[in-house]
Backbone bond lengths (Angstrom), bond angles and torsions (degrees), N, CA, C in turn:
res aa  C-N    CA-C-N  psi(-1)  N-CA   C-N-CA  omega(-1)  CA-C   N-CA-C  phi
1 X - - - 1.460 - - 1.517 108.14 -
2 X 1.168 102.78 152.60 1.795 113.17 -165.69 2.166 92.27 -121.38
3 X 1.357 85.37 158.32 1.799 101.33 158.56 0.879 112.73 -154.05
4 X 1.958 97.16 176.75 1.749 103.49 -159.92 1.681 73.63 -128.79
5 X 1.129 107.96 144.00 1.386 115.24 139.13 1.440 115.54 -104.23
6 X 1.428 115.36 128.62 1.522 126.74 -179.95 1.752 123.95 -131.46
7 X 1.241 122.62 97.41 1.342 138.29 148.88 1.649 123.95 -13.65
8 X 1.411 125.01 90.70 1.579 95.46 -173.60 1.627 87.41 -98.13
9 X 1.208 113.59 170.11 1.754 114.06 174.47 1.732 97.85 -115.57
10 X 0.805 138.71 -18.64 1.458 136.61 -178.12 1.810 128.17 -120.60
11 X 1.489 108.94 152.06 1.719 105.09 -172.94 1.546 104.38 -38.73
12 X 1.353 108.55 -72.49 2.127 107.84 -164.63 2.094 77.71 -113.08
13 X 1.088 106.06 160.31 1.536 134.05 177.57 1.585 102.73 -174.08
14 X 1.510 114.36 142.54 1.309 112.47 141.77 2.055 122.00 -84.04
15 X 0.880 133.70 126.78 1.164 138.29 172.32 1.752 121.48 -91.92
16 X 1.572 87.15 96.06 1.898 77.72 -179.25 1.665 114.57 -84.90
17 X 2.015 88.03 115.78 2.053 97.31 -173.45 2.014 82.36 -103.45
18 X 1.630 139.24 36.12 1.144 109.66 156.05 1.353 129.58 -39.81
19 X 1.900 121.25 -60.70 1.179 136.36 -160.06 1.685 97.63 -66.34
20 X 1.248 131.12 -43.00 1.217 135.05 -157.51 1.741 100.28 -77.32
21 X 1.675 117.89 -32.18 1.305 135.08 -174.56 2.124 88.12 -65.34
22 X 1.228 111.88 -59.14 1.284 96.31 -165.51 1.383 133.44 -93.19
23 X 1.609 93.25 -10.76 2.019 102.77 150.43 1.424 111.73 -33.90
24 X 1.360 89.84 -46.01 1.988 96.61 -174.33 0.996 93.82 -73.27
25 X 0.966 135.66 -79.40 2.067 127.00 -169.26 1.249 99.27 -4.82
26 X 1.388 108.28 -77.98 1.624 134.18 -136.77 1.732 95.31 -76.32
27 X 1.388 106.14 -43.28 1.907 101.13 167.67 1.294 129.26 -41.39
28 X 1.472 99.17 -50.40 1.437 125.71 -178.35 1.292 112.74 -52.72
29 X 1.941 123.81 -39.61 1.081 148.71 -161.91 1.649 109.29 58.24
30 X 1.624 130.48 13.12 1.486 114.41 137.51 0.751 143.70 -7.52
31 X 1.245 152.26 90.46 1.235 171.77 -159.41 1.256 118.93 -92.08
32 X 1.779 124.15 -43.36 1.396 121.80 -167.86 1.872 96.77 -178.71
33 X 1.341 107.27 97.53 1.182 111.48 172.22 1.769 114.31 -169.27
34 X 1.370 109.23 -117.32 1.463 104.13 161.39 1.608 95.55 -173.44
35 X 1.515 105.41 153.54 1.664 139.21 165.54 1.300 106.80 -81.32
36 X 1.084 128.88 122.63 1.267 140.39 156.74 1.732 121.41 -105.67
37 X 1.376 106.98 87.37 1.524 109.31 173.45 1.634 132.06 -60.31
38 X 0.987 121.69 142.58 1.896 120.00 -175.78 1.216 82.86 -147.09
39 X 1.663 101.40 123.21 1.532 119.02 147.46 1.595 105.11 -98.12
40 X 1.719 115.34 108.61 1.324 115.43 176.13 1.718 126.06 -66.22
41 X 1.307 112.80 10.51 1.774 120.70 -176.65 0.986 110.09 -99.00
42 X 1.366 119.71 160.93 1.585 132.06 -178.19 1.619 106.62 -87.21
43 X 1.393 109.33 -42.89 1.540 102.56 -164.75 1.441 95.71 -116.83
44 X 1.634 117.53 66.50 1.440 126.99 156.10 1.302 107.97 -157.74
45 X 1.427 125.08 162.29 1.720 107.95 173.25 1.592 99.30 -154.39
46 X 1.261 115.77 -158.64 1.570 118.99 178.32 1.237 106.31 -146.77
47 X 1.712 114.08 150.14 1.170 92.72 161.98 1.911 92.40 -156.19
48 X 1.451 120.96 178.83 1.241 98.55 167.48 1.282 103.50 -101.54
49 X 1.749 113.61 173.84 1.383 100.38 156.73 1.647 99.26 169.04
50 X 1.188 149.87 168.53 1.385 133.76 -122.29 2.240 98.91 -74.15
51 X 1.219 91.85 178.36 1.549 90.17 -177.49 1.363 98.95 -154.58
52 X 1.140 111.65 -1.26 2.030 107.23 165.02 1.285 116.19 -91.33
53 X 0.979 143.39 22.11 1.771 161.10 171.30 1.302 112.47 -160.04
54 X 1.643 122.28 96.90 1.138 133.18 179.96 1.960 114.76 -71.17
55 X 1.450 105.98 -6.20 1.368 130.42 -164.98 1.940 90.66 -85.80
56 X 1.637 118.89 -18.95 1.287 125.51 161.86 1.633 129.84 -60.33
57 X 1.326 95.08 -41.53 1.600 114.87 -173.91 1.668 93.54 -84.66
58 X 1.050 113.20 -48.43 1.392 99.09 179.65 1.904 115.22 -63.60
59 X 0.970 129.13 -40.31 1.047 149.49 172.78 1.467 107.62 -36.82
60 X 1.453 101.23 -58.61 1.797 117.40 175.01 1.510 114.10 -55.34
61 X 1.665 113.50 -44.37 1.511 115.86 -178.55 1.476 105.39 -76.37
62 X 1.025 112.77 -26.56 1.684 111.19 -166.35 1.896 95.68 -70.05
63 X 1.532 99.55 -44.96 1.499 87.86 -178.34 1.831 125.07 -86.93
64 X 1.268 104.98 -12.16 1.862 112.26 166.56 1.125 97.63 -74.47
65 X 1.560 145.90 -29.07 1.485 128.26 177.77 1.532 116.58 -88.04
66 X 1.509 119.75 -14.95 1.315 133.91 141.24 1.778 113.13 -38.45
67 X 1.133 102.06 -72.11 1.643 110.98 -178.84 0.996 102.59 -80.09
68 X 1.340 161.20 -47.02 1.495 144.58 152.31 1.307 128.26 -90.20
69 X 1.574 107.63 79.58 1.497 105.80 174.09 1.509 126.15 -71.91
70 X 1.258 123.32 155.49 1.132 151.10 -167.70 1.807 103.40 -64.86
71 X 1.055 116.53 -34.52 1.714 141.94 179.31 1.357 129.01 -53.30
72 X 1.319 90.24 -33.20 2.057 100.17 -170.48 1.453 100.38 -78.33
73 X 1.620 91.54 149.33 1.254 95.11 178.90 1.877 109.65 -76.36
74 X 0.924 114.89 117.60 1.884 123.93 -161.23 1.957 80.67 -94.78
75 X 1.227 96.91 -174.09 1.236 103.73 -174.53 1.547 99.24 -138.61
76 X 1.216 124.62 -41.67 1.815 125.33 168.43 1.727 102.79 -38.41
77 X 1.135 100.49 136.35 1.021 106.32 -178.85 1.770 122.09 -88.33
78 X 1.408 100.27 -31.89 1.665 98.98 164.28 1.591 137.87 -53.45
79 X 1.439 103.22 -12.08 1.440 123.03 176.10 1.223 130.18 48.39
80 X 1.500 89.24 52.95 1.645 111.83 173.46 1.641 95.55 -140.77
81 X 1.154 131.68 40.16 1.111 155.71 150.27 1.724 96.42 -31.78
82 X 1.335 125.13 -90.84 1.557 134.55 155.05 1.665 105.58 -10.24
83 X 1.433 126.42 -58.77 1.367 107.11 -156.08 1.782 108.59 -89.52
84 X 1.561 107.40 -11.87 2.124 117.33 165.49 1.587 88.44 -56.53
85 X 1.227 139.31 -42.78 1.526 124.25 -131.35 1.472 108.47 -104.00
86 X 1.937 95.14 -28.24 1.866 98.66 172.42 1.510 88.75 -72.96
87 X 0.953 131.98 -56.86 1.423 134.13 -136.12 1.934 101.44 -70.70
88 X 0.881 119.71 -44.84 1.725 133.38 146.55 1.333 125.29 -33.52
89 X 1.694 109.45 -44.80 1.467 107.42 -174.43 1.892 103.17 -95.83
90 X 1.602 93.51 -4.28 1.895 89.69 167.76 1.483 121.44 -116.36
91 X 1.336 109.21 5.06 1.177 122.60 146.14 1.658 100.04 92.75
92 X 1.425 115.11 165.32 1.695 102.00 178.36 1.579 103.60 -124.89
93 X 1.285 140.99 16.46 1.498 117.65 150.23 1.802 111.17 -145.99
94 X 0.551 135.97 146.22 1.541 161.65 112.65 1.460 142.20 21.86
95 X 0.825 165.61 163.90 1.376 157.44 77.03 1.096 138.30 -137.32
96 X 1.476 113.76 140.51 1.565 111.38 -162.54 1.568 103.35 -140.03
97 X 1.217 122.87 142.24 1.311 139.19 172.94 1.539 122.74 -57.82
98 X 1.317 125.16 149.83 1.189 126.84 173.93 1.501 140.47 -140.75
99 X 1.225 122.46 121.15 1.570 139.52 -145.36 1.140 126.16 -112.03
100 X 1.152 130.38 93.30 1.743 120.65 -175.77 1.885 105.31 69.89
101 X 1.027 112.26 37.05 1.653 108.49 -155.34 1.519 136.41 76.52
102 X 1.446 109.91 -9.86 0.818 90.90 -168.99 1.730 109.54 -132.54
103 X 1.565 115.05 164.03 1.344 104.90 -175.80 1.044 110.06 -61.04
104 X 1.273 119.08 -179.44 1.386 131.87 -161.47 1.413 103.44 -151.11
105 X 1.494 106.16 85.78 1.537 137.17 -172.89 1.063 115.15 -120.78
106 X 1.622 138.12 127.50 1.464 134.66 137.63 1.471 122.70 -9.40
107 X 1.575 119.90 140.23 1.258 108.14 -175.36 1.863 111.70 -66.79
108 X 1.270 115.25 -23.22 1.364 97.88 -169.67 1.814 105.13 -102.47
109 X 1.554 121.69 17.89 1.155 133.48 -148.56 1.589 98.04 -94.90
110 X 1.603 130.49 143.97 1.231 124.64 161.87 1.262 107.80 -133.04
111 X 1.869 123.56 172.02 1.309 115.19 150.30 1.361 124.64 -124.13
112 X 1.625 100.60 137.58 1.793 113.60 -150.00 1.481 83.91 -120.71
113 X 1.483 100.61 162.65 1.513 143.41 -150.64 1.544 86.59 -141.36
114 X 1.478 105.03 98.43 1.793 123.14 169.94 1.111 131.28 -55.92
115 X 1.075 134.31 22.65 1.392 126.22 -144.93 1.617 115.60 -52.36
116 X 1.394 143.76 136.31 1.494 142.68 172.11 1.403 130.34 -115.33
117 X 1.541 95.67 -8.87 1.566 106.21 -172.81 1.540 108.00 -164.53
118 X 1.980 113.12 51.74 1.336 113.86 135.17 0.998 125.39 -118.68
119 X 1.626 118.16 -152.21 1.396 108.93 23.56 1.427 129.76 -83.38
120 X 1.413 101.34 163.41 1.947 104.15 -164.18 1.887 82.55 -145.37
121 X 1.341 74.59 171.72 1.775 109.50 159.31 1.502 90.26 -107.95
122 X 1.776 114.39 127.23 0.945 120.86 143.32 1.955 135.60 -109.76
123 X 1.086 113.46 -171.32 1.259 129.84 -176.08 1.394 109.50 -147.00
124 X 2.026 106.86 123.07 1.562 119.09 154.40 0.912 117.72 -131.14
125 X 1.262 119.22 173.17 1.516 105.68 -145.55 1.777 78.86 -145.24
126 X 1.578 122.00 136.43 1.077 132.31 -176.38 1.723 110.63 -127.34
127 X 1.309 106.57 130.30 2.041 105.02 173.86 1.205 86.02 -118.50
128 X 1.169 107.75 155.13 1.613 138.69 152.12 1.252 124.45 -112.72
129 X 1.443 130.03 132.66 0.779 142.58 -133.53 1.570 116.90 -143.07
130 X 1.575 125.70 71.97 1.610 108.32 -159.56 1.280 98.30 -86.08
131 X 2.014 92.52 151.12 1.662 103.97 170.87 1.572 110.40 -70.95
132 X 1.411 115.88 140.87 1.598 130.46 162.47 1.633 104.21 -49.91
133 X 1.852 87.45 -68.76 1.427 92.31 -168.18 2.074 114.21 -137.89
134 X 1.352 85.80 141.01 1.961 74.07 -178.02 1.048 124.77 -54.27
């Protein structure tokens, strides 16, 4: 098993760790199997989803803080109540296939690191996984 340590600088951000996801591939020298990502935190998650229009990711937070406002009366007392519930509805791991080395992504596809409640130091945690057989 591999990790990332990742820096967010802001409350919610998406963080695109694609390139950093397939350094590891290509370290590993994988050839044909699959990555399985785990973000181990409660109030961060991953998910993929385009990475050539950053005006997307924003788009996504503008509408999870729509559906989870900051307002309700929550009952957790740490009061990040809001950032368990994005981080839940984007789920915390991953997986993606792998081809000749390389992931096996949509052309406009990335994988982002959710952040909802920094900035933090985070942690993901990556397996690799080679295929036996095609």
């Amino acid at each position: 098993m591999r990790h990332l340590r990742l820096e967010t600088s802001r409350k919610e951000e998406f963080l695109n760790i694609t390139g950093k996801i397939q350094a590891l591939v290509r370290e590993s020298g994988l050839k044909s199997g699959l990555v399985i990502i785990f973000c181990p935190h409660t109030t961060c998650g991953l998910t993929i989803n385009e990475q050539a229009d950053p005006d997307v990711q924003a788009d996504i937070l503008t509408t999870l803080r729509k559906i989870v406002p900051d307002t309700l009366p929550y009952a957790h007392g740490e009061g990040n109540s809001p950032a368990h519930i994005k981080a839940s509805l984007m789920g915390s791991s991953l997986m993606v296939m792998v081809e000749n080395g390389e992931l096996l992504l949509g052309t406009w596809q990335g994988i982002f690191l959710c952040e909802f409640d920094g900035p933090r130091s985070r942690k993901v945690w990556v397996k690799l996984i080679e295929s036996r057989t095609e």
